[in-house]
C-alpha positions in Angstrom: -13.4 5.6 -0.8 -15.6 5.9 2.5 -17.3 2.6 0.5 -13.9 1.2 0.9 -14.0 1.5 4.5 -17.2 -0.1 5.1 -15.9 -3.2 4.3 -15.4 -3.9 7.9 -14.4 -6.4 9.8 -10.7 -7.0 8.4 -7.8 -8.4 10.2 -3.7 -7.7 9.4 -2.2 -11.1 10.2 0.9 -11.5 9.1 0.8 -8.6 6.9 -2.5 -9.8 5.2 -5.8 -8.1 4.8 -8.4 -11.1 5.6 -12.0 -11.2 6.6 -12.7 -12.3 10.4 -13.9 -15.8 9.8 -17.1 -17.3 11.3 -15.9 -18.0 14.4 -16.4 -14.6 15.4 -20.5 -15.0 14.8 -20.1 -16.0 18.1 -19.2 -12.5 19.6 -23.0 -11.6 17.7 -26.1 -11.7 19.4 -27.9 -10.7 16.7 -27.3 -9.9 13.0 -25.8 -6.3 12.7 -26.0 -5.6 9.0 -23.8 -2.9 9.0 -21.1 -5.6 9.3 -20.3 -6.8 6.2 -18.4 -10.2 5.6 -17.6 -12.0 2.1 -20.4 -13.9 2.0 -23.0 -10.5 2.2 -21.6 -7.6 1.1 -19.9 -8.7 -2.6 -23.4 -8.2 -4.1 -23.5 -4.9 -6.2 -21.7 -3.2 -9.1 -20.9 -0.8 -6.2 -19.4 -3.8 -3.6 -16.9 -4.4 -7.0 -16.1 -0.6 -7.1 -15.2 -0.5 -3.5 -13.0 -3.1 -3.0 -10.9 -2.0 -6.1 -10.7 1.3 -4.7 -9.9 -0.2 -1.7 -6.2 -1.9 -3.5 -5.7 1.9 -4.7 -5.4 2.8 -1.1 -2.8 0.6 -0.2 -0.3 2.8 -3.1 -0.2 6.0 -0.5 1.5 4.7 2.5 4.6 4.6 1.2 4.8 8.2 0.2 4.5 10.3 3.5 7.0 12.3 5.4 6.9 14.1 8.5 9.6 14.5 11.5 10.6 10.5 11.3 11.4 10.5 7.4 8.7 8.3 5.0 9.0 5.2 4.1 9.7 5.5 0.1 13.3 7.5 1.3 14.2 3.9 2.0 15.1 3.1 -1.7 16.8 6.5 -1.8 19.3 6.4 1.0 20.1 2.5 0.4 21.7 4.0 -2.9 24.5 5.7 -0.9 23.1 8.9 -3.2 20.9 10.9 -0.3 21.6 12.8 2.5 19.2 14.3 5.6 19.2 16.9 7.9 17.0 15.1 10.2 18.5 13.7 13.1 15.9 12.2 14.9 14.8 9.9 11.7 16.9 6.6 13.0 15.6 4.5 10.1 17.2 7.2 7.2 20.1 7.3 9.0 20.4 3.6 9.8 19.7 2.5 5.9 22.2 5.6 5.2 25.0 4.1 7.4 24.5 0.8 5.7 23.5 -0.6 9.9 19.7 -1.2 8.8 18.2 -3.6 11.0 14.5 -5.6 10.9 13.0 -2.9 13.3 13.4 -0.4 10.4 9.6 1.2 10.6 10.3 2.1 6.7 10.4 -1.7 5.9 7.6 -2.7 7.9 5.6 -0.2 6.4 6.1 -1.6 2.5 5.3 -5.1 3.6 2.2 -4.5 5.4 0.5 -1.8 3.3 2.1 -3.9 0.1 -0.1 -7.2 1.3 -3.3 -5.3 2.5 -3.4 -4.6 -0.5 -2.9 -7.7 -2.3 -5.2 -8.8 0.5 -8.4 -6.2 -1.0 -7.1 -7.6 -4.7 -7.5 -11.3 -3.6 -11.0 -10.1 -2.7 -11.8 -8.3 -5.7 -10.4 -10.9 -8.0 -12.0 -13.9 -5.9 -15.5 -12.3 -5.6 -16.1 -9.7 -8.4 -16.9 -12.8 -11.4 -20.2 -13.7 -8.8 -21.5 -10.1 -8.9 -24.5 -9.6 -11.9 -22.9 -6.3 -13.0 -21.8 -4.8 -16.9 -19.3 -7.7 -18.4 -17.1 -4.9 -19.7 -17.0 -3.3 -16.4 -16.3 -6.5 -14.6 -13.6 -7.4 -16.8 -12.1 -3.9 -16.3 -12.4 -4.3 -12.4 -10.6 -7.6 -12.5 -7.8 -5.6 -14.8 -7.3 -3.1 -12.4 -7.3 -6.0 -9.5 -4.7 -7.8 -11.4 -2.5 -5.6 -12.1 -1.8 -3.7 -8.5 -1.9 -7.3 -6.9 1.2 -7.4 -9.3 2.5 -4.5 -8.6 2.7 -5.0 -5.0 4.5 -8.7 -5.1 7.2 -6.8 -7.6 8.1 -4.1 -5.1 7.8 -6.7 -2.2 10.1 -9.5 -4.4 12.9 -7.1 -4.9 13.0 -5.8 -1.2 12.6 -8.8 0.3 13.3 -12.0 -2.1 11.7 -15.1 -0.6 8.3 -13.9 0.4 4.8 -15.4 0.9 2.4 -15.9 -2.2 -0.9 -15.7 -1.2 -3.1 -15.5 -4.2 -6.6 -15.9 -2.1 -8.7 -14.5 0.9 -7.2 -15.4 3.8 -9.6 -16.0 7.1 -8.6 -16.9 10.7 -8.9 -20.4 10.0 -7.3 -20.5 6.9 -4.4 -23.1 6.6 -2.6 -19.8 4.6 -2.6 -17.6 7.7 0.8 -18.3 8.2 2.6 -19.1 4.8 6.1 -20.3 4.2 7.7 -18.1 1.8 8.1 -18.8 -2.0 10.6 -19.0 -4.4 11.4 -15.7 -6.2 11.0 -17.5 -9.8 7.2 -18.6 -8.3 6.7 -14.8 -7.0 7.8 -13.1 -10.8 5.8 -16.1 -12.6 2.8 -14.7 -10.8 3.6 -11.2 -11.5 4.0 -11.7 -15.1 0.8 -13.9 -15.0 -1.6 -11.2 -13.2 -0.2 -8.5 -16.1 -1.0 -10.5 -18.9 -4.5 -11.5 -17.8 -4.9 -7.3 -17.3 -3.6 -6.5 -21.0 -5.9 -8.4 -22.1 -9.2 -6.7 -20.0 -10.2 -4.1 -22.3 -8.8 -1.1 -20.1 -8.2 1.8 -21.8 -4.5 2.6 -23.5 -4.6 5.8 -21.4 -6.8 7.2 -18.4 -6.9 10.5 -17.3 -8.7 9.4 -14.1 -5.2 8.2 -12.6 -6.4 4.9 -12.8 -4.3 1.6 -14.4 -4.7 2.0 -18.2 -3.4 -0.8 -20.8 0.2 1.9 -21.0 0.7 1.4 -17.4 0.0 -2.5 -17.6 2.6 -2.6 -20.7 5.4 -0.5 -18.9 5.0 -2.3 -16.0 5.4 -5.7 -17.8 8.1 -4.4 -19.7 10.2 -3.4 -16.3 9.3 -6.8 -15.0 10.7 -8.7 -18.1 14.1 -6.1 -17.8 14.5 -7.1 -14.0 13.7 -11.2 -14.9 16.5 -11.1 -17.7 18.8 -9.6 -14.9 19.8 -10.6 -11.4 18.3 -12.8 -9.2 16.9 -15.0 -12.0 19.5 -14.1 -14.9 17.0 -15.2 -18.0 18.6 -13.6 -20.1 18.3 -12.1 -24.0 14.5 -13.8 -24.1 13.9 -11.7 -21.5 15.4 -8.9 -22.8 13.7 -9.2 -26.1 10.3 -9.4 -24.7 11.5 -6.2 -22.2 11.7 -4.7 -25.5 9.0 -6.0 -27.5 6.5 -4.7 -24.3 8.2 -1.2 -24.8 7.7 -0.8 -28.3 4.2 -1.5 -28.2 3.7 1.4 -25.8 6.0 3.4 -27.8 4.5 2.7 -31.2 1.0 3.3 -29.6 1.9 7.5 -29.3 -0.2 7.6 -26.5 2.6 9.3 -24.8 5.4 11.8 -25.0 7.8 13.4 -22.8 7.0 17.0 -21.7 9.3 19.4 -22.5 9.2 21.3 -19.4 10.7 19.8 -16.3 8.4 22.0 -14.7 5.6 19.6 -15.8 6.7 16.4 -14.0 5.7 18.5 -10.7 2.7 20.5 -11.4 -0.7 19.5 -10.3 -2.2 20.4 -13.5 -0.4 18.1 -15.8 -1.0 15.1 -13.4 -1.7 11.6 -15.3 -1.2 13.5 -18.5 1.7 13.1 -21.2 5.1 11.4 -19.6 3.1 10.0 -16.7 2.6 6.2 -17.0 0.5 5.7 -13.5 0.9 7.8 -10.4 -0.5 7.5 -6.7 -3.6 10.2 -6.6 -3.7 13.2 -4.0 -5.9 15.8 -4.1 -5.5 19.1 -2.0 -7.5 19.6 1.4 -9.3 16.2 0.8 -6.6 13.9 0.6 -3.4 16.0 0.1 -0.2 14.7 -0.6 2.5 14.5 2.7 6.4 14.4 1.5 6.2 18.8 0.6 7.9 19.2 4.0 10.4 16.4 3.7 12.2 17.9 1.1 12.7 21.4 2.0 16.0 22.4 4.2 15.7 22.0 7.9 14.0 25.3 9.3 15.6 27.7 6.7 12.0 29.9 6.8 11.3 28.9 3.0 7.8 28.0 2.6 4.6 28.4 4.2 4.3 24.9 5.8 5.2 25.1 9.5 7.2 22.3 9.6 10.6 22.2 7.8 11.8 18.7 8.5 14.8 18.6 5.6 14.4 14.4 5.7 16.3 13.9 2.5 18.0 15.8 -0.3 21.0 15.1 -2.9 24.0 14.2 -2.2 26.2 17.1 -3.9 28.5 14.5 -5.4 25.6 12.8 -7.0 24.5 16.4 -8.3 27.9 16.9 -9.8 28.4 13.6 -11.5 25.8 15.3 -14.2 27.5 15.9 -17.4 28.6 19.8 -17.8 25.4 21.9 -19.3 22.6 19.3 -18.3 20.0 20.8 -17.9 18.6 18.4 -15.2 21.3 19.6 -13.1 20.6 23.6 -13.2 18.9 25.2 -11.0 15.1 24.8 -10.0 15.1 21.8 -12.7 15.5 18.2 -11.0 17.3 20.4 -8.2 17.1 23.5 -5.9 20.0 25.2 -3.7 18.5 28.5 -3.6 14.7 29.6 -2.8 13.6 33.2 -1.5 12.2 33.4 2.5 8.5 32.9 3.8 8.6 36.4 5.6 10.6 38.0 2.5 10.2 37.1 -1.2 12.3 39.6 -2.2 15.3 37.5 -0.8 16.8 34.6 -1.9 19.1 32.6 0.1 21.8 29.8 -0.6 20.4 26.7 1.0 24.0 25.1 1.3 22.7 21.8 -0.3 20.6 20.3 -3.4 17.3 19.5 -2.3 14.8 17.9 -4.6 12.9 20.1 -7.0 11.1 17.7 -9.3 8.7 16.5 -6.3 8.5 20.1 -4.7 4.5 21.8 -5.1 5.6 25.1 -5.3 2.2 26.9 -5.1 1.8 24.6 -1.7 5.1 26.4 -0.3 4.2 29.7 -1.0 0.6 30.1 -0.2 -1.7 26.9 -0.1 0.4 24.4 2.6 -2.3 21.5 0.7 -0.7 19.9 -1.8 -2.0 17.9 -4.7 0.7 16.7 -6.4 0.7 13.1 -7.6 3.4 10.5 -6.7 5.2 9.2 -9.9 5.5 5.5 -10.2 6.0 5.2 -13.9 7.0 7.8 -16.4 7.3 8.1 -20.3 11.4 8.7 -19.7 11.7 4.9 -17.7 9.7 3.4 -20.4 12.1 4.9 -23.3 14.9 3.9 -21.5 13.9 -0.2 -21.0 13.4 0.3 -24.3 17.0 1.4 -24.8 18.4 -1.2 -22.6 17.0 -4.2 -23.5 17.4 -3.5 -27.5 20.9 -3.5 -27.0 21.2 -5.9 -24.8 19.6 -8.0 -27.7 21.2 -6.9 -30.7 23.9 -4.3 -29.7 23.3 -0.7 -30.8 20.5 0.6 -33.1 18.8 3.5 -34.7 15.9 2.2 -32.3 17.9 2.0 -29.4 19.7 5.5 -29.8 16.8 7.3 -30.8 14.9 6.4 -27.4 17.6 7.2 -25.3 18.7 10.4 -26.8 15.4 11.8 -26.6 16.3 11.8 -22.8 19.3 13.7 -24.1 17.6 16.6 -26.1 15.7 17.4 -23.9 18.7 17.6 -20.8 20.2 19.1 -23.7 23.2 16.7 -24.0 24.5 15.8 -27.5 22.9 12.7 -29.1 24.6 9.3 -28.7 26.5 7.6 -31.7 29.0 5.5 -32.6 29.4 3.2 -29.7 29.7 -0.2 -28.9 27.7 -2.2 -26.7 29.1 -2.3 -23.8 29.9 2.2 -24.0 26.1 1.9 -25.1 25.1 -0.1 -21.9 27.1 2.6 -19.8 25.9 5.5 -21.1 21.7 4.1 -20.8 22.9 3.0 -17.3 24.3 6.7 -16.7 21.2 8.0 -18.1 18.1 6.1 -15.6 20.6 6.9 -12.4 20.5 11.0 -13.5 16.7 10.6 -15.1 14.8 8.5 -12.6 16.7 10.0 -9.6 15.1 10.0 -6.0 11.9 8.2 -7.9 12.6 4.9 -6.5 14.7 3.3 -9.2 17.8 3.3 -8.8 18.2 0.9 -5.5 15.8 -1.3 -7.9 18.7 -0.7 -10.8 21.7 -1.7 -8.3 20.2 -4.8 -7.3 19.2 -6.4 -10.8 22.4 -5.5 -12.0 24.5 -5.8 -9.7 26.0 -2.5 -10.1 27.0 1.2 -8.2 27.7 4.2 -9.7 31.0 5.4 -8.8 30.0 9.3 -8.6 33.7 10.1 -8.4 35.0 8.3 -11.5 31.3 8.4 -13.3 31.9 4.6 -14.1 29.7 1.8 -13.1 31.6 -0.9 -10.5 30.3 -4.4 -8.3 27.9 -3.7 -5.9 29.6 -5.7 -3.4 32.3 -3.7 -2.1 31.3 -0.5 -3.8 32.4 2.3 -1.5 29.5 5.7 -0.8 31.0 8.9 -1.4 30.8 8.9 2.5 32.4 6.0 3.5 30.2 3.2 3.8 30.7 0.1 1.7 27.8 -2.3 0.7 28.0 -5.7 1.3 26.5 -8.9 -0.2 23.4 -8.5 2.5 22.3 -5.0 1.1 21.1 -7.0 -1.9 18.1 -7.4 0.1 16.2 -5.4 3.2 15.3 -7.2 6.0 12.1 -8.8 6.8 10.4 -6.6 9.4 10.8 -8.0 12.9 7.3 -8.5 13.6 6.2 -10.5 10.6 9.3 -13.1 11.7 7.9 -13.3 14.9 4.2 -13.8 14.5 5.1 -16.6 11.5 7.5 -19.0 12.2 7.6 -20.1 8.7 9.5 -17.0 7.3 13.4 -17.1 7.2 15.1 -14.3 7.8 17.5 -12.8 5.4 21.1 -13.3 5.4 22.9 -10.9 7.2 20.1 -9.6 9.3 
């Protein structure tokens, strides 16, 4: 990573990661070969490394926390399905109240961490084919390249829509420095593009490294071809076939499998292992992960970390919508309302809420306060239920289709699906992602390709417009999108605004 860094002289214009250009020789009076530019430092096997670790870099911004919230909590409260403790964090509470405006520090951190990183994959993918290196390795770089530049524009087209597409290095006298936006068909057709040309670079099915493995590029595709054949572009059963089709593959592959602990999707020994797809990487002491004191209670003397910020935990109606005897929904399993006391073990204490258990480093909060727990992006359980979804969107229900979903079940310990039609079916796999995937950053993705809330009250699915939080809030056509961050509007004139904002 310190590699990484060495690439120096970069610029963020507009949200872009681009090399000064060579007006700035000018500023020189002599060569300084510890600055690098395009032109002399993409000239090793090791310059290829670098700039791909570089695009891995771009993944942890997102996931922090501290006394103003994080950004990923963002997707969680725009659900209507969260709750803080943290007064001080304007931006939770703002998205919370359904009053988010372009200031929001949340959204300004997804776009510009999302396009420096496209920014370091435009690099790597425009200057790693000039480098005499191992083919196979090459290839494999461009894979990896490829496939985060694509998953950056996915989470940047569902938060913001019309966005730029900027598919090269940008410099200061680029005629792309400040890019009109594109249409969201253009944005997904790239997207789709960049995953296809990484199935096909030889990475390997799985990697225990943490790094993107043919599973991850396959899932990822296969959520990409399930959001396509929904809302905004409304393709339709092709799309849901090939959702399907992209599932299967990694299904049939048995690469992968759920754990059966819950305890396993949050211990740091288990990390890019089993059910997890492709996670963002944290190590303890080196480069230890940040969100362990966002989601304990606010200054309840639970764990050994100082600070006790309580920035986001479950809203207890969500909690209860679970079905009677899941297990997700027990204590200490996706869940916690109880936990013993820093200066006291031997007591435990009602918390008076349900904070979130399945990204909570328990040896971190007892002894270590350095915690190495991964972020989950894709798991095993998503995968199974695309799968789910898109096969009966297809065809209506099938042994296929029910036996992916109800391995969810057995292990929550619900009984199995049967018997239903396809629209019960589509319910019931709806149901399922909102009380699986919760607080991973899904379900705001969920709402807004189909256009649906879960009513936690009536444990039915309604509109999205004019679907009312348990809280009081009601969402409106504009929360369909986030705004685009105020700075980015001002500095290019050729972005729009989105309606509403």
């Amino acid at each position: 990573m310190k590699k990484a860094l060495k690439i120096a002289s970069q610029a963020l214009l507009g949200g872009a990661l681009v090399f000064f250009g060579p007006g700035c020789k000018d500023f020189l009076e002599e060569p300084d070969r510890s600055n690098f530019t395009p032109e002399n430092y993409f000239t090793k096997p090791e310059h290829a490394e670098s700039v791909v670790n570089a695009i891995y870099e771009s993944l942890r911004p997102v996931t922090g926390g501290g006394f103003n919230g994080a950004p990923w909590m963002m997707l969680e409260f725009a659900t209507g399905l969260a709750n803080t403790e943290l007064g001080q964090a304007q931006s939770s509470i703002n998205i919370r109240n359904l009053v988010n405006n372009s200031d929001n520090e949340y959204g300004n951190t997804y776009w510009v961490s999302s396009y420096r990183g496209i920014g370091n994959a435009n690099l790597a993918i425009a200057k790693i084919p000039g480098i005499a290196m191992d083919e196979a390795v090459k290839k494999k770089s461009l894979g990896e390249a490829r496939f985060l530049r694509a998953y950056f524009y996915y989470n940047l087209v569902r938060i913001f829509g019309k966005i730029p597409l900027i598919t090269q290095p940008v410099g200061l006298d680029s005629p792309e420095l400040y890019p009109s936006p594109a249409t969201e068909e253009a944005v997904y057709n790239l997207i789709v593009e960049d995953l296809l040309v990484a199935e096909s670079s030889e990475l390997p099915l799985v990697d225990p490294r943490g790094r993107a493995s043919l599973g991850a590029v396959k899932s990822l595709l296969s959520s990409v071809y399930l959001t396509m054949a929904g809302f905004p572009l409304e393709k339709g059963p092709e799309y849901y076939q090939k959702a399907a089709d992209k599932a299967n593959e990694v299904i049939a592959s048995n690469q992968y499998s759920l754990f059966a602990s819950y305890d396993d999707l949050h211990s740091v020994a288990r990390k890019n292992t089993g059910e997890h797809l492709f996670m963002v990487q944290f190590a303890p002491v080196i480069l230890p992960s940040n969100w362990q004191t966002s989601i304990i209670p606010y200054n309840q003397g639970i764990s050994a970390y100082s600070d006790e910020t309580g920035a986001i935990f479950a809203n207890k109606e969500f909690v209860e919508s679970y079905a009677a005897g899941d297990k997700r929904a027990e204590e200490k399993q996706f869940y916690y309302r109880t936990f013993t006391l820093s200066d006291n073990r031997a007591r435990t204490v009602d918390l008076g809420g349900y904070y979130l258990f399945k990204h909570f480093d328990t040896d971190a909060h007892l002894t270590t306060t350095s915690s190495g727990l991964n972020w989950p992006l894709m798991r095993y359980a998503e995968l199974l239920l695309i799968y789910a979804e898109a096969a009966n969107e297809v065809a209506g229900p099938s042994a296929p289709a029910y036996e992916a979903v109800n391995k969810i079940r057995r292990r929550a310990k619900l009984p199995e699906l049967a018997g239903l039609g396809q629209q019960p079916l589509r319910e019931a796999i709806w149901r399922e992602r909102w009380h699986e995937l919760s607080f991973e950053n899904k379900t705001w993705f969920d709402m807004a390709r189909l256009r649906k809330a879960f009513n936690v009250t009536t444990k039915s699915f309604e509109p999205f417009v004019g679907h009312r939080f348990s809280y009081g809030p009601t969402l409106q056509q504009k929360e369909l999108l986030f705004p685009i961050p105020t700075a980015e509007i001002r500095n290019n004139k050729n972005l729009v605004q989105n309606p509403g904002y």
